[in-house]
C-alpha positions, 0 to 999 in steps of 0.5 A: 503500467510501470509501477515502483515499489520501494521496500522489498519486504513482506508487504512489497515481495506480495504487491509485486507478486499480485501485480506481476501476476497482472502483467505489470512492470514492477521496480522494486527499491531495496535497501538491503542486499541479502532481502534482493537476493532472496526474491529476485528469484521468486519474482520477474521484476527489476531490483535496485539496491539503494535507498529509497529516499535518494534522488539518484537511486529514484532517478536510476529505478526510473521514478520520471515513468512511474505510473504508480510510486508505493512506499512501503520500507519500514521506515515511515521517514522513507516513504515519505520522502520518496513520496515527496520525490515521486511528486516532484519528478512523476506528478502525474503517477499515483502515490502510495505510502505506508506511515505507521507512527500515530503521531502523523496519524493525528493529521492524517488528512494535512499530511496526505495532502502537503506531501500529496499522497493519494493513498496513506495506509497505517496497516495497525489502525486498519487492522483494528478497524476490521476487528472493530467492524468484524465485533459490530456486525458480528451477526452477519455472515458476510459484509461488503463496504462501499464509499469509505464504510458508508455503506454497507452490504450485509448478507444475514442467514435466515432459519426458515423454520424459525419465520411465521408467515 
């Protein structure tokens, strides 16, 4: 599976080290020369030094065979660019992007689907999410979600000693 990461930041250095750890072939976009030169060492992957909105720099990471495009830059206008792009040039691949700005957030769900976007993720709100979650149900040891936390797997430590039977 040929997967493109675009942004070799934080977020993309550990998608690419997960996913290299599972014998994918990974593309990774980098816009920033000196970011390239810290892990192309640490990483077997391909490295392009570009933009990850333009055409040409997703045409020569080889956007048209992607399986899988995610855009995680820290620009939320790049990611949905080459989101857009990817869905162009690579309709079959899967689409993921990073948009932090809580004003696309607003329309989330029309933004997913007029940029055709199979994944949004905005890592703040998610993260307020599972604290928000974490206060709820703070009386269980242990917590699985299942059908976007419609159901949910609790697992609750029981003091014997406390039961009547």
């Amino acid at each position: 599976m040929s997967i493109l990461i675009i942004g070799g930041g934080e977020i993309g250095r550990y998608l690419a080290n997960q996913l290299i750890a599972e014998k994918k072939s990974v593309v990774i976009i980098e816009k920033d020369e000196s970011v390239i030169d810290d892990i192309e060492e640490s990483l077997d992957a391909k490295f392009i030094l570009g933009n990850g909105a333009a055409p040409q720099v997703l045409k020569k990471a080889g956007l048209e065979e992607a399986e899988m495009v995610v855009a995680v830059t820290d620009s939320d206008e790049v990611n949905m660019l080459a989101s857009i792009f990817a869905g162009i040039k690579a309709p079959l691949a899967k689409r993921i992007a990073r948009i932090r700005a809580t004003e696309f957030d607003i329309e989330g769900e029309k933004l997913k689907a007029a940029l055709g976007i199979d994944l949004l993720i905005n890592p703040e709100k998610e993260v307020a999410n599972e604290i928000l979650r974490l206060i709820r149900t703070s009386w269980a040891s242990e917590i699985d979600s299942f059908m976007n936390d419609k159901v949910l797997l609790v697992e609750i430590k029981v003091n014997l000693d406390n039961v009547k039977y």
